[in-house]
C-alpha positions in Angstrom: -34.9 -11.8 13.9 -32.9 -9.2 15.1 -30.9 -11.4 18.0 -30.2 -14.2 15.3 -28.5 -11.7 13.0 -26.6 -10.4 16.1 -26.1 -14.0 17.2 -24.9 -14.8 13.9 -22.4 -11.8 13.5 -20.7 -12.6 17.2 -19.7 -15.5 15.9 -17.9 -14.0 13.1 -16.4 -11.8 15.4 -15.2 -14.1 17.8 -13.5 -16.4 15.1 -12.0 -13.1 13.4 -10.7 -12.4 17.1 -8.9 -15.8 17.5 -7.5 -15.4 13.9 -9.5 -18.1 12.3 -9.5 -17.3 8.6 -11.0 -20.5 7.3 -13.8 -20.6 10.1 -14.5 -16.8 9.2 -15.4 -17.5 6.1 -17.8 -20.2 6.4 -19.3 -18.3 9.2 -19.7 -15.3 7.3 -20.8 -16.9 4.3 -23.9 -17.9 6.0 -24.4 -15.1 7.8 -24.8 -13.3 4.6 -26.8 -15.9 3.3 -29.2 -14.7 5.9 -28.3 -10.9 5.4 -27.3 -9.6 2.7 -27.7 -6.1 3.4 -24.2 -6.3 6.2 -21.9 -4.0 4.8 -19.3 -5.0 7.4 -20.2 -8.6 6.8 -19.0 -8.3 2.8 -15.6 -6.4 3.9 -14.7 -8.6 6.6 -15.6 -11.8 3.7 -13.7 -9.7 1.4 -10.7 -9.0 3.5 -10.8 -12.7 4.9 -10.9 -13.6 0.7 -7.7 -11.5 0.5 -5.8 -13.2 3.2 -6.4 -16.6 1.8 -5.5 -15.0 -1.9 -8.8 -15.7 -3.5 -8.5 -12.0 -4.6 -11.0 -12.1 -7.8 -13.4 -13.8 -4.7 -12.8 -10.7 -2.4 -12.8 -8.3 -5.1 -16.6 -9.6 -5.9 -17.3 -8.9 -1.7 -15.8 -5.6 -2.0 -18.3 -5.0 -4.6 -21.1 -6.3 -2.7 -20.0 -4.1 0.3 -20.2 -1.0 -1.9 -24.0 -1.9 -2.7 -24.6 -1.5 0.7 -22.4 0.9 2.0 -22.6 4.6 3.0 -21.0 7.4 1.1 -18.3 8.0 4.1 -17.0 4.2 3.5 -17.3 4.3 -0.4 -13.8 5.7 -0.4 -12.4 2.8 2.1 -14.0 0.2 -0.3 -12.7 1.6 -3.2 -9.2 1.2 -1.6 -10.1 -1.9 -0.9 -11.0 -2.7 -4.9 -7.4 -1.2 -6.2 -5.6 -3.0 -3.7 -7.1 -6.2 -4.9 -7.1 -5.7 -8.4 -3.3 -4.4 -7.8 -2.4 -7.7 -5.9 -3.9 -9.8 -9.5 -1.3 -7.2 -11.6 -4.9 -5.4 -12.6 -3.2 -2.2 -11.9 -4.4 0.2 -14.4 -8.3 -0.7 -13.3 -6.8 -0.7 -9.3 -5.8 3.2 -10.0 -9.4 3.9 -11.7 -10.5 3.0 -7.8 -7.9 4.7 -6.1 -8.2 8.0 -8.5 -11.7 8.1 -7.1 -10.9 7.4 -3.5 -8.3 10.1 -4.0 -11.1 12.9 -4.9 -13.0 11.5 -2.2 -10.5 11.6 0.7 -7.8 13.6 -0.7 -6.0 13.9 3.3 -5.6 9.8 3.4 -1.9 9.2 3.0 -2.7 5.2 2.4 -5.0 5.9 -0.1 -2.1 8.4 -2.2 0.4 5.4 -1.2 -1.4 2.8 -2.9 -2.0 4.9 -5.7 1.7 5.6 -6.4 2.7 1.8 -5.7 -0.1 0.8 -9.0 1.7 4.0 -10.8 5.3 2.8 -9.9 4.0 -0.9 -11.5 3.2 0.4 -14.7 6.6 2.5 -15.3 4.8 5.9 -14.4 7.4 7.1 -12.2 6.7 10.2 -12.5 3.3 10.3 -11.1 4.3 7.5 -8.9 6.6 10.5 -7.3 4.0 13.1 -6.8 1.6 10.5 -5.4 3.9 9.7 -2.7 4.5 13.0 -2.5 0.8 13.3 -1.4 0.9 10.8 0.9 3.7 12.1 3.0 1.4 15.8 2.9 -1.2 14.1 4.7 -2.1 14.9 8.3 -2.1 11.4 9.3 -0.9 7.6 8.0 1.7 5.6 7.2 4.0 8.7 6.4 7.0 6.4 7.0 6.3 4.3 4.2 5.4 7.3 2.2 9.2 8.2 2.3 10.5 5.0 1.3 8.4 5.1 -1.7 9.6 7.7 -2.6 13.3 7.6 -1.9 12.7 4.3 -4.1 11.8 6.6 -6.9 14.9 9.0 -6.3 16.9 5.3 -6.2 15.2 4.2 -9.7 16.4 7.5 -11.0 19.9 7.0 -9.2 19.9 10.2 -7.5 21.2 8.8 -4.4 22.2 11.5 -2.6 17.9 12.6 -2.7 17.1 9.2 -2.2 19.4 8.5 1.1 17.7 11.6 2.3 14.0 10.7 1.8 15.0 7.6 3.5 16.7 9.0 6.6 13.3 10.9 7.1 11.7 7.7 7.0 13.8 6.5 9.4 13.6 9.4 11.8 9.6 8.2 11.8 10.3 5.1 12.2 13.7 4.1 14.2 13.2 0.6 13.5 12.3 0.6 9.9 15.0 -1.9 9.1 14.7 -1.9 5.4 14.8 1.8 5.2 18.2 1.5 7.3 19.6 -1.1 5.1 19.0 1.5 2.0 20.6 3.8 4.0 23.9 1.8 3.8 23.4 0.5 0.6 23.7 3.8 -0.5 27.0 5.2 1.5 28.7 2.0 -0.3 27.4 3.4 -4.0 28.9 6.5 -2.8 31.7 5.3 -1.6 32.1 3.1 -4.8 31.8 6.0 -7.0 34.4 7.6 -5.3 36.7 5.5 -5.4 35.8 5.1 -9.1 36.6 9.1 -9.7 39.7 9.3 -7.6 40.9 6.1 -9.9 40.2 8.0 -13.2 41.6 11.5 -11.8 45.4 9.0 -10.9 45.1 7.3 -14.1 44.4 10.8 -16.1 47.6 12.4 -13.8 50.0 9.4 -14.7 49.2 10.1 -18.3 50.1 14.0 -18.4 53.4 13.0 -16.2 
């Protein structure tokens, strides 16, 4: 019994490998039929779900997984859950996931990240800040993105000069972060706009006294 569920799992494997969504999900599908108890089989069904965007489908599996799951990947699925139910515009129950994940592993910069992106969604900008905030206090992650979430905060807020900062830090991660580089620039022109607007009015307001 044993060698048919390992059987049955290297075939999922190998399809995963070759980047064979469809096949991974027929395969898996009977593999689980067979054994329902794989943790890894639900989150690779979910995650193959996502890819295909059957996300209320892969939310279910992420569900599944959590049945069978140990407490150290609890917080994984439940990042898994708010990034789902965030990707269906379910983004108040996605944070009730990611709040929990949080308390769980409160060092996980992706698991802060996702949190402020739901937060940023609903208008809680605010929040959305201190979460990336979070994230980019974190040991370890995708700090790079961290930054650009949050200069994208500063930029909602139009302070520019905060913003070009946060993404210049961003940059300094990541030398190739391309859109982080075109905010860059974006923001010398608004500078340079504003400028140019200020030097107009201080002219016009000296013409006027003369």
């Amino acid at each position: 019994m044993a060698s048919n569920r390992t059987a049955s799992w290297n075939r999922v494997q190998e399809a995963e490998k070759s980047g064979f969504v469809a096949l991974v999900i027929e395969l898996v599908e009977g593999h689980l039929k067979d054994h329902p108890d794989d943790t890894e089989g639900w989150l690779v069904y979910g995650e193959s779900l996502s890819r295909v965007r059957l996300f209320d489908s892969a939310y279910d599996a992420f569900q599944n997984a959590l049945d069978y799951s140990s407490n150290e990947a609890a917080p994984w699925i439940f990042l898994r859950c708010g990034q789902v139910l965030d990707s269906i515009g379910e983004s108040p129950r996605a944070m009730h996931w990611l709040e929990e994940a949080t308390e769980l592993l409160p060092d996980e910069s992706d698991i802060w990240l996702q949190l402020g992106i739901c937060q940023r969604k609903i208008g809680n900008l605010t929040e959305a800040a201190e979460s990336f905030q979070r994230a980019i206090q974190c040991p370890n992650g995708n700090i790079d993105e961290a930054y650009f979430q949050l200069a994208g905060i500063y930029l909602a807020w139009r302070e520019y000069l905060k913003a070009q900062q946060l993404y210049k830090q961003a940059v300094e991660i990541n030398p190739h972060y391309d859109a982080a580089i075109q905010r860059i620039v974006d923001i010398e022109q608004v500078i340079k706009h504003r400028r140019r607007q200020l030097h107009g009015r201080l002219n016009f307001s000296e013409i006027h006294r003369n």
